[in-house]
KOLLORO-766999 format. One record per residue (C-alpha): residue in three letters; x, y, z. Coordinates in steps of 0.02 Angstrom, whole numbers, plus 32768, in hexadecimal, padded with zeros to 4 digits. Example, Ala and Ser with C-alpha at 12.3 -4.5 7.8 and 13.67 -1.06 7.14 Angstrom:
! KOLLORO-766999
ALA82677F1F8186/SER82AC7FCB8165/
//
This chain:
! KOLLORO-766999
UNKEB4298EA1150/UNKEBE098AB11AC/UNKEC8098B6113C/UNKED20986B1158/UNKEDAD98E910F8/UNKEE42987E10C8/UNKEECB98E71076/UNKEF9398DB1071/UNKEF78998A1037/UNKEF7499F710D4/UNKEFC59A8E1137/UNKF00C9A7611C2/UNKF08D9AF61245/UNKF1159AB911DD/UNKF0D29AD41152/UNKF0449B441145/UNKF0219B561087/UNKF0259AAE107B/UNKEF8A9A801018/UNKEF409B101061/UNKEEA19B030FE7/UNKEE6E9A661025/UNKEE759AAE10CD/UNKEE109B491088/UNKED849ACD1027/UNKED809A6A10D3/UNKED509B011148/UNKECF19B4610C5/UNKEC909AA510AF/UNKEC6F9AAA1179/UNKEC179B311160/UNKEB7F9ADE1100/UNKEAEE9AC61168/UNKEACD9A0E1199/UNKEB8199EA116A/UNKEC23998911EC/UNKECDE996D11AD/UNKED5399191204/UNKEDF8994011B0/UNKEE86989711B6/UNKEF1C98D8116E/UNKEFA4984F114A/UNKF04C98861168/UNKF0E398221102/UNKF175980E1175/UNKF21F97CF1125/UNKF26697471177/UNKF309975411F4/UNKF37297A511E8/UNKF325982F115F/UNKF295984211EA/UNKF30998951268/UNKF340993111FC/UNKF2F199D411B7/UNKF23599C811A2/UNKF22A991511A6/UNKF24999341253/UNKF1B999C5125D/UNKF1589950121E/UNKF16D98C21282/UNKF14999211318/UNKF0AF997512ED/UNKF02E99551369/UNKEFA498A51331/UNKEF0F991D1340/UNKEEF899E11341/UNKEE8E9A641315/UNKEE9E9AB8129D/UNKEE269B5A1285/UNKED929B191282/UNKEDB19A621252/UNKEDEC99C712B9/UNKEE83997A1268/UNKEED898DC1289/UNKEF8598A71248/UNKEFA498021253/UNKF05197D61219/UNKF09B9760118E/UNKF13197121149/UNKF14E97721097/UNKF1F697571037/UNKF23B97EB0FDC/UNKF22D97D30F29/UNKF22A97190F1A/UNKF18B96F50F8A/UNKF10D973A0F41/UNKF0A2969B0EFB/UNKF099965B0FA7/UNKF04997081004/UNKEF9F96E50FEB/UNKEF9D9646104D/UNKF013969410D5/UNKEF97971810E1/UNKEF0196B410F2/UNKEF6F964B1168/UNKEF9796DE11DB/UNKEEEE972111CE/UNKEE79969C11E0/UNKEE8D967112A9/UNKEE60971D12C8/UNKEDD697261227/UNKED6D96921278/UNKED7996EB133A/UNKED46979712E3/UNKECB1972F1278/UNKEC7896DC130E/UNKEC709788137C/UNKEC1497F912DA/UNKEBC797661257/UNKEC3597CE11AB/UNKEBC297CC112B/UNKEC4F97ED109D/UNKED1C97E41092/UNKED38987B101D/UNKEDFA98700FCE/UNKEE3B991B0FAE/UNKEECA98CE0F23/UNKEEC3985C0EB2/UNKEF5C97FC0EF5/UNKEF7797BD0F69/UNKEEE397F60FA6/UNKEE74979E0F3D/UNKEEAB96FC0F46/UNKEEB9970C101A/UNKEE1897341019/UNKEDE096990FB0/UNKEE3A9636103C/UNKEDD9969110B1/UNKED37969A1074/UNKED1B95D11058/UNKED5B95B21128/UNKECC596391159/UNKEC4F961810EA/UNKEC4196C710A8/UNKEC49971E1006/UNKECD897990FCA/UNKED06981A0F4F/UNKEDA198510EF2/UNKEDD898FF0EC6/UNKEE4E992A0E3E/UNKEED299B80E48/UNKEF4199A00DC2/UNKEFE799570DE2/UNKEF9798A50E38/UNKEF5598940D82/UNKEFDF98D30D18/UNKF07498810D8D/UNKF02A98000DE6/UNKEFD197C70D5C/UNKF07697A00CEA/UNKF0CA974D0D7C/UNKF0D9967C0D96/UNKF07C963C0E10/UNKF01196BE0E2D/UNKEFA696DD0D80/UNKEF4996340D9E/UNKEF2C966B0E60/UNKEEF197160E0D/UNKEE6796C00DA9/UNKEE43963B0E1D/UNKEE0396DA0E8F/UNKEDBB972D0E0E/UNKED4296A50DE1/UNKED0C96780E95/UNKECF1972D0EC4/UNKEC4C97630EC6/UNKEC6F98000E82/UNKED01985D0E42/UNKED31992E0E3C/UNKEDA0996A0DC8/UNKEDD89A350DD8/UNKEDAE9A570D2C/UNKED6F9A1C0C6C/UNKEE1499F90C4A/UNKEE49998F0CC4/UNKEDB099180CBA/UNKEDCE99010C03/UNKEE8998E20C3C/UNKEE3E98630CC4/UNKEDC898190C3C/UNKEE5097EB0BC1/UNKEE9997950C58/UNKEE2797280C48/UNKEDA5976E0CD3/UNKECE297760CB8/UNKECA998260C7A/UNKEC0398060CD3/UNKEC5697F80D83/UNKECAE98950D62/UNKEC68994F0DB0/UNKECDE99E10D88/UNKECFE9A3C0E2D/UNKED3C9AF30E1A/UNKEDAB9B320EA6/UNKED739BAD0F17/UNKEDB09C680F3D/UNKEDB49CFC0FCF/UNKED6A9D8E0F6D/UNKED7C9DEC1007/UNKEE369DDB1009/UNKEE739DB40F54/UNKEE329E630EF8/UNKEE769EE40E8E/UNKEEFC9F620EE0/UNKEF4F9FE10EA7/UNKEFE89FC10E55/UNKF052A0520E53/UNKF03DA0410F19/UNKF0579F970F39/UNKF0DD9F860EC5/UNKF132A01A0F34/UNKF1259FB70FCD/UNKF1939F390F71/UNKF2039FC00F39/UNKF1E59FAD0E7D/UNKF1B0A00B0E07/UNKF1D09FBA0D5B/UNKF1719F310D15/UNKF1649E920D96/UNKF1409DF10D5F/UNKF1069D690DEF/UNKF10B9CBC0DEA/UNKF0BF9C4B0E70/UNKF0E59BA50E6F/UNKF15A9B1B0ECF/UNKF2029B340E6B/UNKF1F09A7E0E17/UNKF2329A5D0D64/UNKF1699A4B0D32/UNKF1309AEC0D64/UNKF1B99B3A0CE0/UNKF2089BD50D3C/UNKF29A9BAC0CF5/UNKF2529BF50C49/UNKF2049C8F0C9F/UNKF2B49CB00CCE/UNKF2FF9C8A0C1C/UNKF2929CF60BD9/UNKF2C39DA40C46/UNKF3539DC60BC3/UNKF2E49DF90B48/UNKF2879E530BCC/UNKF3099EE90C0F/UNKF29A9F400C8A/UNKF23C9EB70CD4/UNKF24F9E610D7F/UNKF21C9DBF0DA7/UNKF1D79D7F0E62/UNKF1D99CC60E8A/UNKF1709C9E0F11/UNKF17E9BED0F49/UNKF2159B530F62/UNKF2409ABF0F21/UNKF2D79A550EDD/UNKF2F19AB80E3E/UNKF3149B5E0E9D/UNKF3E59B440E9F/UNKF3C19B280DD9/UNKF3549BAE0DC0/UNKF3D39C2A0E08/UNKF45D9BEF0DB6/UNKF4029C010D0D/UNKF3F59CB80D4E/UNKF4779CD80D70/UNKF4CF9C830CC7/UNKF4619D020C6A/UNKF48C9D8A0CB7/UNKF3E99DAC0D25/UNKF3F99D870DC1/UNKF3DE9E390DF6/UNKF32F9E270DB6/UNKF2F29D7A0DFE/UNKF2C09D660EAB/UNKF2A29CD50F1B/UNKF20B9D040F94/UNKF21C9C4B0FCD/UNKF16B9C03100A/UNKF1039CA91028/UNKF08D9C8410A6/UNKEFC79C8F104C/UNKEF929D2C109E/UNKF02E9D86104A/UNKEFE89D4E0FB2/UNKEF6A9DD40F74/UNKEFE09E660F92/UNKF05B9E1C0F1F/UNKEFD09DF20E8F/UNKEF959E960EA6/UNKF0569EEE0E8F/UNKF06D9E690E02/UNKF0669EAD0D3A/UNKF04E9DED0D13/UNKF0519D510D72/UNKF0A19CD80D10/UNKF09B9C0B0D1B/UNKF0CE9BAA0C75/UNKF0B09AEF0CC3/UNKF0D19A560C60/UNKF0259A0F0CAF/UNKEF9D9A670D26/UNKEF009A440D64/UNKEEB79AEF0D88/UNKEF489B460DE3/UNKEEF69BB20E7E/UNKEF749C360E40/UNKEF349C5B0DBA/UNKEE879C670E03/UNKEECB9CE60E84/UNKEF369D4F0E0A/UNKEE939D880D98/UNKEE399DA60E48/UNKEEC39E350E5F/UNKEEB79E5B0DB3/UNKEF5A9E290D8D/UNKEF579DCA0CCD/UNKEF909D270CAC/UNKF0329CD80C3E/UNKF00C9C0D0C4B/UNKF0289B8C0BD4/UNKEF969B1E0B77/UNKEF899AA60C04/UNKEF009A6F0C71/UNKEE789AEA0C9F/UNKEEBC9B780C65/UNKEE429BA40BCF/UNKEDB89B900C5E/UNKEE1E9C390C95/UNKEE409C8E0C02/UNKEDBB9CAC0B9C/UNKEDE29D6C0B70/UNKEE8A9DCE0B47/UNKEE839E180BF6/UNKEE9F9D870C50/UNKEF369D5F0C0A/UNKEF9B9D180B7B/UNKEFA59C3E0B61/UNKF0419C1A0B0E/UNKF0D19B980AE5/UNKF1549B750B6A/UNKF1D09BBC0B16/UNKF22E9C690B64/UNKF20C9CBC0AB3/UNKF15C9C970AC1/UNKF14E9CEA0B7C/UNKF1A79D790B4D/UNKF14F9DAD0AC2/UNKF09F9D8E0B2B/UNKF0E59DE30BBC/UNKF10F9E8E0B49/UNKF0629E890AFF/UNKF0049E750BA1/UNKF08D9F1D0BDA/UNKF0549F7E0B40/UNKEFAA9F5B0B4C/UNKEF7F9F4F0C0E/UNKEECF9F200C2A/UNKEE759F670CBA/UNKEE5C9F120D61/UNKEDA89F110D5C/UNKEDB99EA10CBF/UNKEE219E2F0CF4/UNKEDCD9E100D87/UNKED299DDE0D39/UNKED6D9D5A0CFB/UNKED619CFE0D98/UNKECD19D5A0DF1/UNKEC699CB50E05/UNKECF69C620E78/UNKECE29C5F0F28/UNKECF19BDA0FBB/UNKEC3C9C030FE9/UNKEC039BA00F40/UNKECA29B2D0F36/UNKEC3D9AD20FCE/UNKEB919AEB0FAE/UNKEBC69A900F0F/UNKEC1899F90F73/UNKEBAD99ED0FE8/UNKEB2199DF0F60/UNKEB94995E0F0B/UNKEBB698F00FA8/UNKEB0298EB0FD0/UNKEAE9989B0F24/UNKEB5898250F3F/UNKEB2B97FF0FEF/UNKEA7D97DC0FB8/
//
Protein backbone atom coordinates (compact mmCIF):
# COMPACT_ATOMS: atom_id res chain seq x y z
CA UNK A 1 0.00 0.00 0.00
CA UNK A 2 1.60 3.15 -1.56
CA UNK A 3 0.66 6.42 0.39
CA UNK A 4 1.11 9.81 -0.65
CA UNK A 5 1.52 12.07 2.92
CA UNK A 6 0.33 15.59 2.20
CA UNK A 7 0.74 17.85 5.26
CA UNK A 8 1.50 21.76 5.75
CA UNK A 9 2.22 20.45 9.17
CA UNK A 10 5.90 19.43 9.18
CA UNK A 11 9.49 19.96 10.78
CA UNK A 12 11.85 21.14 9.06
CA UNK A 13 15.96 22.63 10.07
CA UNK A 14 14.26 25.78 10.69
CA UNK A 15 11.95 24.67 12.47
CA UNK A 16 12.20 21.41 13.99
CA UNK A 17 9.10 21.06 16.29
CA UNK A 18 7.19 22.05 13.70
CA UNK A 19 4.35 19.55 13.57
CA UNK A 20 6.68 17.21 14.86
CA UNK A 21 3.77 14.51 15.51
CA UNK A 22 2.91 14.23 12.10
CA UNK A 23 6.45 13.60 11.42
CA UNK A 24 6.45 11.00 14.40
CA UNK A 25 2.90 9.20 13.01
CA UNK A 26 4.67 9.26 9.47
CA UNK A 27 7.94 7.27 10.46
CA UNK A 28 6.03 5.39 12.76
CA UNK A 29 3.53 4.42 10.07
CA UNK A 30 6.75 3.31 7.77
CA UNK A 31 7.30 0.96 9.98
CA UNK A 32 4.14 -1.30 9.22
CA UNK A 33 4.90 -4.18 7.21
CA UNK A 34 3.66 -3.94 3.56
CA UNK A 35 3.37 -0.21 4.07
CA UNK A 36 5.27 3.12 1.56
CA UNK A 37 4.85 7.00 2.41
CA UNK A 38 5.97 9.48 0.43
CA UNK A 39 5.79 12.62 2.54
CA UNK A 40 4.83 16.22 0.17
CA UNK A 41 5.04 18.92 2.51
CA UNK A 42 3.69 22.34 1.11
CA UNK A 43 5.57 25.19 2.20
CA UNK A 44 3.58 28.83 2.19
CA UNK A 45 5.96 31.48 1.04
CA UNK A 46 4.81 35.26 1.44
CA UNK A 47 5.08 37.15 -1.46
CA UNK A 48 8.05 39.92 -2.12
CA UNK A 49 9.21 41.52 -0.34
CA UNK A 50 8.01 39.63 3.19
CA UNK A 51 9.80 36.45 1.49
CA UNK A 52 13.28 37.96 1.79
CA UNK A 53 13.39 38.44 5.72
CA UNK A 54 13.56 36.21 8.89
CA UNK A 55 12.19 32.71 8.33
CA UNK A 56 10.36 33.45 5.34
CA UNK A 57 13.67 33.49 4.02
CA UNK A 58 14.63 29.94 5.81
CA UNK A 59 11.92 28.85 4.30
CA UNK A 60 12.20 29.77 0.93
CA UNK A 61 15.46 28.24 0.68
CA UNK A 62 14.90 24.94 2.05
CA UNK A 63 15.98 22.36 -0.28
CA UNK A 64 12.57 20.77 -2.95
CA UNK A 65 13.35 17.24 -1.63
CA UNK A 66 15.28 15.76 1.47
CA UNK A 67 15.39 13.15 3.76
CA UNK A 68 14.37 13.27 6.53
CA UNK A 69 15.10 10.18 9.05
CA UNK A 70 13.65 7.70 7.55
CA UNK A 71 11.13 9.37 5.21
CA UNK A 72 11.50 11.07 1.72
CA UNK A 73 10.08 14.56 1.85
CA UNK A 74 9.40 16.94 -0.83
CA UNK A 75 8.62 20.70 -0.39
CA UNK A 76 7.24 22.13 -3.10
CA UNK A 77 6.66 25.82 -2.63
CA UNK A 78 3.52 28.18 -2.76
CA UNK A 79 2.29 31.62 -2.79
CA UNK A 80 0.52 32.07 0.86
CA UNK A 81 -0.55 35.65 2.03
CA UNK A 82 -0.17 36.38 5.67
CA UNK A 83 -3.43 36.65 7.24
CA UNK A 84 -5.61 37.61 4.37
CA UNK A 85 -4.91 34.50 2.02
CA UNK A 86 -6.00 31.90 3.57
CA UNK A 87 -9.32 30.84 1.42
CA UNK A 88 -7.19 30.62 -1.57
CA UNK A 89 -4.27 27.97 -0.05
CA UNK A 90 -5.85 24.95 -0.88
CA UNK A 91 -5.91 25.52 -4.57
CA UNK A 92 -2.28 27.07 -4.44
CA UNK A 93 -1.33 23.97 -2.82
CA UNK A 94 -2.80 21.59 -5.12
CA UNK A 95 -1.42 23.97 -7.79
CA UNK A 96 2.18 23.70 -6.55
CA UNK A 97 1.85 20.15 -5.85
CA UNK A 98 0.20 18.56 -8.59
CA UNK A 99 3.16 18.71 -11.49
CA UNK A 100 5.22 16.87 -9.18
CA UNK A 101 2.00 14.55 -7.67
CA UNK A 102 1.31 13.15 -11.32
CA UNK A 103 5.46 12.46 -12.00
CA UNK A 104 5.60 10.77 -8.38
CA UNK A 105 2.03 8.71 -9.36
CA UNK A 106 3.36 7.71 -12.56
CA UNK A 107 6.91 6.40 -11.01
CA UNK A 108 4.98 4.40 -7.66
CA UNK A 109 0.93 4.01 -8.85
CA UNK A 110 -0.29 5.95 -4.86
CA UNK A 111 -2.97 4.06 -3.83
CA UNK A 112 -4.28 6.90 -1.26
CA UNK A 113 -3.56 10.90 -0.63
CA UNK A 114 -3.79 10.91 3.21
CA UNK A 115 -4.27 14.85 4.55
CA UNK A 116 -2.70 15.28 7.88
CA UNK A 117 -5.10 18.73 8.64
CA UNK A 118 -8.17 19.46 8.03
CA UNK A 119 -7.33 22.74 6.21
CA UNK A 120 -5.93 23.34 3.97
CA UNK A 121 -5.06 20.05 3.75
CA UNK A 122 -8.23 18.63 3.12
CA UNK A 123 -9.50 20.53 0.57
CA UNK A 124 -5.78 20.24 -1.51
CA UNK A 125 -6.16 16.93 -1.34
CA UNK A 126 -9.76 16.92 -2.87
CA UNK A 127 -8.06 18.86 -5.76
CA UNK A 128 -5.66 16.25 -5.90
CA UNK A 129 -7.34 13.24 -5.58
CA UNK A 130 -10.02 13.83 -8.63
CA UNK A 131 -6.61 14.75 -11.26
CA UNK A 132 -5.13 11.05 -10.09
CA UNK A 133 -7.86 9.21 -9.76
CA UNK A 134 -7.20 8.16 -6.22
CA UNK A 135 -8.93 8.22 -2.96
CA UNK A 136 -7.95 10.46 0.16
CA UNK A 137 -8.42 10.93 3.79
CA UNK A 138 -8.62 13.82 6.22
CA UNK A 139 -7.27 14.05 9.72
CA UNK A 140 -8.50 16.40 12.30
CA UNK A 141 -6.23 18.14 14.93
CA UNK A 142 -8.16 20.71 16.39
CA UNK A 143 -7.58 24.21 15.36
CA UNK A 144 -8.40 23.42 11.25
CA UNK A 145 -11.88 22.65 12.79
CA UNK A 146 -12.29 25.21 15.45
CA UNK A 147 -10.51 28.23 13.27
CA UNK A 148 -10.73 27.27 9.95
CA UNK A 149 -14.03 26.20 10.29
CA UNK A 150 -15.51 29.83 11.44
CA UNK A 151 -13.58 31.55 8.73
CA UNK A 152 -15.24 32.87 5.08
CA UNK A 153 -14.34 31.16 2.40
CA UNK A 154 -13.03 28.34 3.84
CA UNK A 155 -16.07 26.53 5.94
CA UNK A 156 -17.77 25.58 2.56
CA UNK A 157 -14.16 24.30 1.19
CA UNK A 158 -14.04 22.44 4.71
CA UNK A 159 -17.23 20.48 4.01
CA UNK A 160 -16.87 20.22 0.43
CA UNK A 161 -13.67 17.91 1.53
CA UNK A 162 -15.27 16.37 4.08
CA UNK A 163 -18.00 14.88 1.99
CA UNK A 164 -15.77 13.69 -0.91
CA UNK A 165 -13.26 12.10 1.42
CA UNK A 166 -13.44 8.65 1.75
CA UNK A 167 -12.77 8.63 5.19
CA UNK A 168 -12.16 11.09 7.88
CA UNK A 169 -9.86 10.91 11.48
CA UNK A 170 -10.61 12.99 14.11
CA UNK A 171 -7.99 12.96 17.42
CA UNK A 172 -10.67 12.35 19.76
CA UNK A 173 -14.72 11.89 20.75
CA UNK A 174 -14.85 15.33 21.08
CA UNK A 175 -13.68 16.61 18.17
CA UNK A 176 -15.83 14.34 15.85
CA UNK A 177 -18.92 15.46 17.62
CA UNK A 178 -17.40 19.08 17.07
CA UNK A 179 -16.85 18.01 13.25
CA UNK A 180 -20.41 16.44 13.19
CA UNK A 181 -22.25 19.57 14.25
CA UNK A 182 -20.33 21.08 11.39
CA UNK A 183 -22.27 19.50 9.43
CA UNK A 184 -19.86 16.33 8.61
CA UNK A 185 -21.17 12.62 8.42
CA UNK A 186 -20.64 10.73 11.80
CA UNK A 187 -20.31 7.53 9.74
CA UNK A 188 -17.17 8.78 7.83
CA UNK A 189 -15.65 9.72 11.01
CA UNK A 190 -12.80 7.20 12.96
CA UNK A 191 -11.36 8.78 16.16
CA UNK A 192 -7.55 8.55 15.90
CA UNK A 193 -5.68 8.81 19.28
CA UNK A 194 -2.20 10.28 19.09
CA UNK A 195 0.66 8.30 19.64
CA UNK A 196 3.52 8.39 22.46
CA UNK A 197 7.47 7.35 23.25
CA UNK A 198 7.00 5.39 26.48
CA UNK A 199 10.60 4.88 26.34
CA UNK A 200 11.36 8.54 26.63
CA UNK A 201 8.26 10.31 28.23
CA UNK A 202 8.27 8.36 31.90
CA UNK A 203 8.18 9.22 35.40
CA UNK A 204 11.48 10.92 36.96
CA UNK A 205 12.24 11.97 39.93
CA UNK A 206 11.31 15.26 40.80
CA UNK A 207 13.28 16.53 43.52
CA UNK A 208 16.27 15.77 40.97
CA UNK A 209 15.15 17.09 37.93
CA UNK A 210 13.72 20.01 39.37
CA UNK A 211 17.48 20.60 40.80
CA UNK A 212 18.91 20.52 37.44
CA UNK A 213 16.62 23.51 36.76
CA UNK A 214 17.63 25.07 39.94
CA UNK A 215 14.22 25.03 41.65
CA UNK A 216 12.99 23.79 44.34
CA UNK A 217 9.48 25.21 45.04
CA UNK A 218 6.45 24.27 43.29
CA UNK A 219 6.86 24.57 39.21
CA UNK A 220 4.11 24.86 37.09
CA UNK A 221 4.79 24.15 33.09
CA UNK A 222 2.94 25.17 30.35
CA UNK A 223 3.61 24.00 26.77
CA UNK A 224 2.07 25.61 24.20
CA UNK A 225 2.78 28.36 21.25
CA UNK A 226 2.21 31.69 23.31
CA UNK A 227 -1.15 32.49 21.23
CA UNK A 228 -4.11 34.34 22.90
CA UNK A 229 -6.08 30.70 22.52
CA UNK A 230 -3.87 28.65 24.41
CA UNK A 231 -4.57 31.15 27.59
CA UNK A 232 -1.08 31.64 29.33
CA UNK A 233 -1.98 34.82 29.92
CA UNK A 234 -4.38 33.44 32.81
CA UNK A 235 -1.75 30.93 34.11
CA UNK A 236 0.21 34.01 34.67
CA UNK A 237 -2.75 36.06 36.29
CA UNK A 238 -3.26 33.55 38.44
CA UNK A 239 0.57 33.32 40.20
CA UNK A 240 -0.53 36.20 42.68
CA UNK A 241 -2.57 34.07 44.55
CA UNK A 242 0.10 31.53 44.24
CA UNK A 243 3.36 33.06 46.35
CA UNK A 244 5.75 30.21 46.02
CA UNK A 245 5.11 28.97 42.67
CA UNK A 246 7.11 29.40 39.42
CA UNK A 247 5.85 29.19 36.18
CA UNK A 248 7.91 27.77 32.83
CA UNK A 249 6.66 28.69 29.36
CA UNK A 250 7.97 26.59 26.87
CA UNK A 251 7.13 27.68 23.41
CA UNK A 252 6.66 31.33 21.11
CA UNK A 253 4.28 33.07 19.57
CA UNK A 254 2.79 36.67 19.08
CA UNK A 255 1.33 37.02 22.55
CA UNK A 256 4.78 36.60 24.31
CA UNK A 257 5.54 40.72 24.51
CA UNK A 258 1.82 40.64 26.17
CA UNK A 259 2.28 37.91 28.28
CA UNK A 260 5.35 39.52 29.89
CA UNK A 261 4.06 42.66 30.28
CA UNK A 262 1.04 41.19 32.18
CA UNK A 263 3.94 39.84 34.39
CA UNK A 264 5.45 42.08 34.94
CA UNK A 265 2.22 44.60 35.73
CA UNK A 266 1.48 42.02 38.48
CA UNK A 267 4.34 41.95 39.97
CA UNK A 268 5.72 38.41 38.79
CA UNK A 269 7.99 38.56 36.49
CA UNK A 270 10.57 36.97 38.70
CA UNK A 271 8.49 33.86 38.57
CA UNK A 272 7.59 33.45 34.76
CA UNK A 273 9.99 32.19 32.33
CA UNK A 274 10.17 32.14 28.63
CA UNK A 275 11.92 28.73 27.57
CA UNK A 276 11.02 29.90 23.96
CA UNK A 277 10.44 26.75 21.55
CA UNK A 278 12.14 23.82 23.59
CA UNK A 279 13.26 21.46 21.21
CA UNK A 280 10.95 17.82 21.76
CA UNK A 281 13.65 15.80 23.23
CA UNK A 282 13.96 18.49 26.13
CA UNK A 283 10.56 17.78 26.70
CA UNK A 284 10.31 14.81 29.18
CA UNK A 285 12.89 16.23 31.58
CA UNK A 286 10.82 19.23 32.07
CA UNK A 287 7.35 17.13 32.55
CA UNK A 288 9.14 15.08 34.77
CA UNK A 289 10.60 18.35 37.07
CA UNK A 290 7.02 19.82 36.56
CA UNK A 291 4.42 19.78 39.87
CA UNK A 292 1.67 20.43 37.11
CA UNK A 293 1.64 21.09 33.52
CA UNK A 294 -0.85 23.50 32.90
CA UNK A 295 -2.81 24.42 29.42
CA UNK A 296 -6.31 26.30 29.86
CA UNK A 297 -7.10 26.54 25.85
CA UNK A 298 -10.15 28.22 24.57
CA UNK A 299 -10.43 25.10 21.99
CA UNK A 300 -8.20 21.77 21.66
CA UNK A 301 -8.31 18.80 19.90
CA UNK A 302 -6.29 16.42 22.05
CA UNK A 303 -3.20 18.53 22.91
CA UNK A 304 0.06 16.04 22.68
CA UNK A 305 1.02 17.89 25.92
CA UNK A 306 -1.11 16.77 27.82
CA UNK A 307 -0.61 13.24 26.64
CA UNK A 308 3.15 13.56 27.48
CA UNK A 309 2.74 15.33 30.90
CA UNK A 310 0.69 12.17 32.58
CA UNK A 311 3.45 9.88 30.81
CA UNK A 312 5.95 11.73 33.32
CA UNK A 313 3.48 11.68 35.82
CA UNK A 314 3.12 15.15 35.95
CA UNK A 315 -1.04 16.04 36.55
CA UNK A 316 -2.97 18.07 34.44
CA UNK A 317 -4.83 21.84 34.89
CA UNK A 318 -6.91 22.16 31.33
CA UNK A 319 -10.06 23.65 30.66
CA UNK A 320 -13.43 21.64 29.43
CA UNK A 321 -12.42 21.71 25.88
CA UNK A 322 -11.85 19.13 23.32
CA UNK A 323 -10.47 15.77 24.38
CA UNK A 324 -9.62 16.46 27.55
CA UNK A 325 -12.23 14.23 29.56
CA UNK A 326 -10.76 11.37 27.19
CA UNK A 327 -7.62 12.31 29.65
CA UNK A 328 -8.98 12.83 32.78
CA UNK A 329 -10.99 10.37 33.99
CA UNK A 330 -9.53 10.19 37.73
CA UNK A 331 -8.39 12.99 40.32
CA UNK A 332 -4.78 12.05 39.54
CA UNK A 333 -4.66 13.15 36.26
CA UNK A 334 -5.50 16.42 36.88
CA UNK A 335 -8.09 19.06 37.65
CA UNK A 336 -10.74 20.45 34.43
CA UNK A 337 -11.72 23.82 35.27
CA UNK A 338 -13.05 27.36 34.04
CA UNK A 339 -10.60 29.75 32.41
CA UNK A 340 -10.64 31.94 34.90
CA UNK A 341 -7.11 32.66 37.15
CA UNK A 342 -9.34 31.96 40.36
CA UNK A 343 -10.33 28.75 39.05
CA UNK A 344 -6.46 27.63 38.26
CA UNK A 345 -5.32 28.67 41.40
CA UNK A 346 -7.50 27.04 43.52
CA UNK A 347 -6.95 23.58 41.28
CA UNK A 348 -3.35 24.14 41.26
CA UNK A 349 -3.27 24.31 45.47
CA UNK A 350 -5.37 21.19 45.66
CA UNK A 351 -3.35 19.14 43.23
CA UNK A 352 -0.03 20.72 45.77
CA UNK A 353 -1.82 19.47 48.87
CA UNK A 354 -2.80 16.38 47.64
CA UNK A 355 0.06 15.18 45.14
CA UNK A 356 -0.82 11.99 43.51
CA UNK A 357 1.85 9.56 42.76
CA UNK A 358 3.59 9.17 39.43
CA UNK A 359 2.64 5.72 38.90
CA UNK A 360 -1.03 7.00 38.90
CA UNK A 361 -0.83 9.47 36.77
CA UNK A 362 0.85 7.71 34.36
CA UNK A 363 -1.73 5.01 33.89
CA UNK A 364 -3.80 7.14 32.66
CA UNK A 365 -2.22 7.04 29.36
CA UNK A 366 -0.50 3.59 29.41
CA UNK A 367 -2.38 2.43 26.17
CA UNK A 368 -0.68 5.32 23.98
CA UNK A 369 2.09 4.54 21.89
CA UNK A 370 3.19 5.20 18.13
CA UNK A 371 3.51 1.42 17.70
CA UNK A 372 -0.57 1.23 17.82
CA UNK A 373 -1.16 4.90 16.56
CA UNK A 374 -0.08 3.10 13.06
CA UNK A 375 -1.18 -0.25 13.27
CA UNK A 376 -4.49 1.61 13.75
CA UNK A 377 -4.01 3.76 10.44
CA UNK A 378 -2.73 1.50 8.58
CA UNK A 379 -5.78 -0.79 9.44
CA UNK A 380 -7.95 2.29 8.65
CA UNK A 381 -6.35 3.16 5.20
CA UNK A 382 -6.61 -0.35 4.10
CA UNK A 383 -10.39 -0.02 4.66
CA UNK A 384 -10.63 2.67 2.78
CA UNK A 385 -8.35 1.62 0.05
CA UNK A 386 -10.44 -1.42 -0.45
Amino acid sequence: MRILTLSTLFPAACRPNFGIFVERQTSALTAVRDVAVTVVNPVGIAPWPLSQFGQQAALRNLPNQEQWGELDVYRPQFTAVPKFGGRFNPAAIAKAVLPLAKKMHAQMGFDLIDAEFFYPDGPAAMRLSQALGIPYTIKARGSDIHHWGGQPGCAAQILEAADKAAGLLAVSGALKADMVALGMDAAKIRVHYTGLDQTRFLPRDRVTEKAKLGISGPLILSVGALIPRKGQDLLIAALPSLPDAMLMLAGKGESENDFRALAAELGVADRVAFLGSVPHDDLPALFAAADIMALVSASEGLANAWVEALACGTPIIASDVGGIRELVKTPEAGRIVARTPQAIAAAVNDILANPPSHEAVAANVSAFSWDENARQLAAFFRDVVR
